[in-house]
C-alpha positions in Angstrom: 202.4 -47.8 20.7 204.1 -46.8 23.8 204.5 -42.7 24.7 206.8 -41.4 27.3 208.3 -37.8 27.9 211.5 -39.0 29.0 211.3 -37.8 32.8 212.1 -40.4 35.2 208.8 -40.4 36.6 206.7 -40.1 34.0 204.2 -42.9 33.1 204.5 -44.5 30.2 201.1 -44.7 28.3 200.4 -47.7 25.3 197.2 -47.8 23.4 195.2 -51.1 23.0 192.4 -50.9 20.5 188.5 -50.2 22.0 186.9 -53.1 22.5 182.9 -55.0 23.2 184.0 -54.9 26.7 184.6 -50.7 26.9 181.3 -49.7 27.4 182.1 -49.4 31.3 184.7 -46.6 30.1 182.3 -44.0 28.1 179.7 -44.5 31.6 182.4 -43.1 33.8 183.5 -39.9 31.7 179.8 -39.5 31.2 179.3 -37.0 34.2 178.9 -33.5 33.9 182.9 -32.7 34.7 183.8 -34.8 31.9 181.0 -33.3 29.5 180.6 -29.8 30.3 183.3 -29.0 27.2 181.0 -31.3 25.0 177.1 -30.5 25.9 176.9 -32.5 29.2 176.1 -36.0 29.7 174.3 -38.6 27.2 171.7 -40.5 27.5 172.4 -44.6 27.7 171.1 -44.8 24.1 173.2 -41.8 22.9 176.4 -43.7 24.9 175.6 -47.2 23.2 175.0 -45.7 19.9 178.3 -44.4 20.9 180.6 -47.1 21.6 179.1 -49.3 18.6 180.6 -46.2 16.4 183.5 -46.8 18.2 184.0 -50.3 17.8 182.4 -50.3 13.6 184.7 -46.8 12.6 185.1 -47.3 8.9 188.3 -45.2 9.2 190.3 -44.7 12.3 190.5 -46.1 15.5 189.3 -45.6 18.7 191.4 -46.9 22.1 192.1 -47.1 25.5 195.3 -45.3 26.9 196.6 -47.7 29.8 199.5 -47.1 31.9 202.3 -49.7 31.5 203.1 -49.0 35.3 200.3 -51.0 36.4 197.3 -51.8 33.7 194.9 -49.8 34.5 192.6 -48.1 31.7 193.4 -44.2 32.3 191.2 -42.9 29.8 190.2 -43.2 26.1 191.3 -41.2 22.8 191.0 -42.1 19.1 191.1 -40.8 15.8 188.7 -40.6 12.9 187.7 -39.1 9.6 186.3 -35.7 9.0 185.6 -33.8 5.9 186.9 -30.5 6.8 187.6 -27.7 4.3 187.1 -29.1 1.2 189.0 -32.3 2.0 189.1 -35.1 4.5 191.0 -35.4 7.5 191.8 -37.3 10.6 189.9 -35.5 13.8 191.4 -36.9 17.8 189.7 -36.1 20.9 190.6 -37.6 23.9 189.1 -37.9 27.6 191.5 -39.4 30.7 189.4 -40.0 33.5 189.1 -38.1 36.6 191.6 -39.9 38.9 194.3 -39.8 36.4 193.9 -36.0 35.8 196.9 -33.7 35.8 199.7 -36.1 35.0 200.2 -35.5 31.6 199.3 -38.6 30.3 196.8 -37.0 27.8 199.7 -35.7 26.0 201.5 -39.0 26.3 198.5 -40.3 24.6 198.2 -37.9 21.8 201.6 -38.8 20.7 201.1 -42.4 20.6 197.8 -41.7 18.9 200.1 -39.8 16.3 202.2 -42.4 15.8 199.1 -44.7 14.7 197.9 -42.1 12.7 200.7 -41.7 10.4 201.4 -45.3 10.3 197.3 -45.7 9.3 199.1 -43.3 6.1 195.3 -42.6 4.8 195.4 -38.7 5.4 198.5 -35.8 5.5 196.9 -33.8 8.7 195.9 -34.8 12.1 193.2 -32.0 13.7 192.1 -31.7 17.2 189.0 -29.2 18.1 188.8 -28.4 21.6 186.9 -25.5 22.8 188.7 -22.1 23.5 188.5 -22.1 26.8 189.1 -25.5 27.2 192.6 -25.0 28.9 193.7 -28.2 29.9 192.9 -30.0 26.0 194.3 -26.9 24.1 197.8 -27.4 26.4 197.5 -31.2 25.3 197.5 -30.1 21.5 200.7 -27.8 22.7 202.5 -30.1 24.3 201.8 -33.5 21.9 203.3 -30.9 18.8 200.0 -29.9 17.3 200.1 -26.3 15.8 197.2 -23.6 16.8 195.4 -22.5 13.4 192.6 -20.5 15.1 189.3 -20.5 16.3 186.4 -22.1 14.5 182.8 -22.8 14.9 181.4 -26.0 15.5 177.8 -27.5 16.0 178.3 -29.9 18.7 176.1 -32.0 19.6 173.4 -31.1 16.9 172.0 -27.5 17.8 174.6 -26.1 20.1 177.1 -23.9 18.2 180.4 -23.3 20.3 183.8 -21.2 19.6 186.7 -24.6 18.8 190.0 -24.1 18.3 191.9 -25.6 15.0 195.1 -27.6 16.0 196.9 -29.7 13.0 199.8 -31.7 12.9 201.0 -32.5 9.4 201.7 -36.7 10.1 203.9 -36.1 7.3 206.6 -34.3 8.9 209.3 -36.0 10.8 208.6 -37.8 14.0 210.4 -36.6 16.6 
């Protein structure tokens, strides 16, 4: 799935599905820039244990978001189940690494990651928890149609509380 925003110089961002060969990708957003919303860096074991969830999800998908432009791998966002409020849900997080920062093209990604998520038709809402002060993923949730539920509290990773906030999009409305 392809995402665009329709301005003549946006990039257009397509998903292909996380593969063996990834690894390389969870190393580089493994500093403690890319962390410091999610409890700093992880240790090699932590990131391997990591992308072998990623590749074996038993719901879900996780991917790369590459710009059509030119190929290159711009970061990495996925979608997976979560039992959350006496249900189950699908649960995105995203990360676009550090060169490619600022363009939008999280938001280009969430929307192709929605796309996939209705199609996967398992589950009616799509949630995203980014921290409240985490400006730059909350305005992705805003911009890729999410709506803001509220604050929430999370343990993440095991043993550190923090303050989330709740964005769903209901995959059964129309697409725009």
């Amino acid at each position: 799935m392809e995402q665009t925003d329709g301005s003549a110089d946006a990039v257009t961002v397509h998903l292909e599905p996380w593969g063996e060969d990834d690894f390389w990708l969870l190393r580089l957003h493994n500093s403690p820039e890319m962390t410091a919303h999610l409890g700093g860096p992880e240790s090699e074991e932590k990131l391997a244990e990591r992308h072998r969830r990623y590749l074996d999800l038993p719901a879900g998908r996780m991917y790369r978001a590459v710009s059509a432009a030119d190929g290159r791998t711009v970061g990495a966002i996925g979608f997976w189940e979560r039992a959350w409020r006496g249900g189950t849900v699908w649960e995105t997080g995203w990360a676009i690494s550090p060169a490619f920062q600022g363009r939008g093209l999280a938001a280009r990604a969430a929307s192709a990651l929605v796309a996939e998520a209705r199609a996967a038709g398992t589950h009616r809402y799509l949630h995203a928890y980014p921290k409240v002060d985490h400006a730059a993923s909350n305005g992705v949730c805003r911009r890729a149609g999410f709506t803001l539920l509220g604050p929430v509290s999370f343990e993440y990773p095991k043993g550190n509380w923090i303050t989330s906030n709740d964005w769903r999009l209901d995959l059964t409305a129309p697409a725009d």
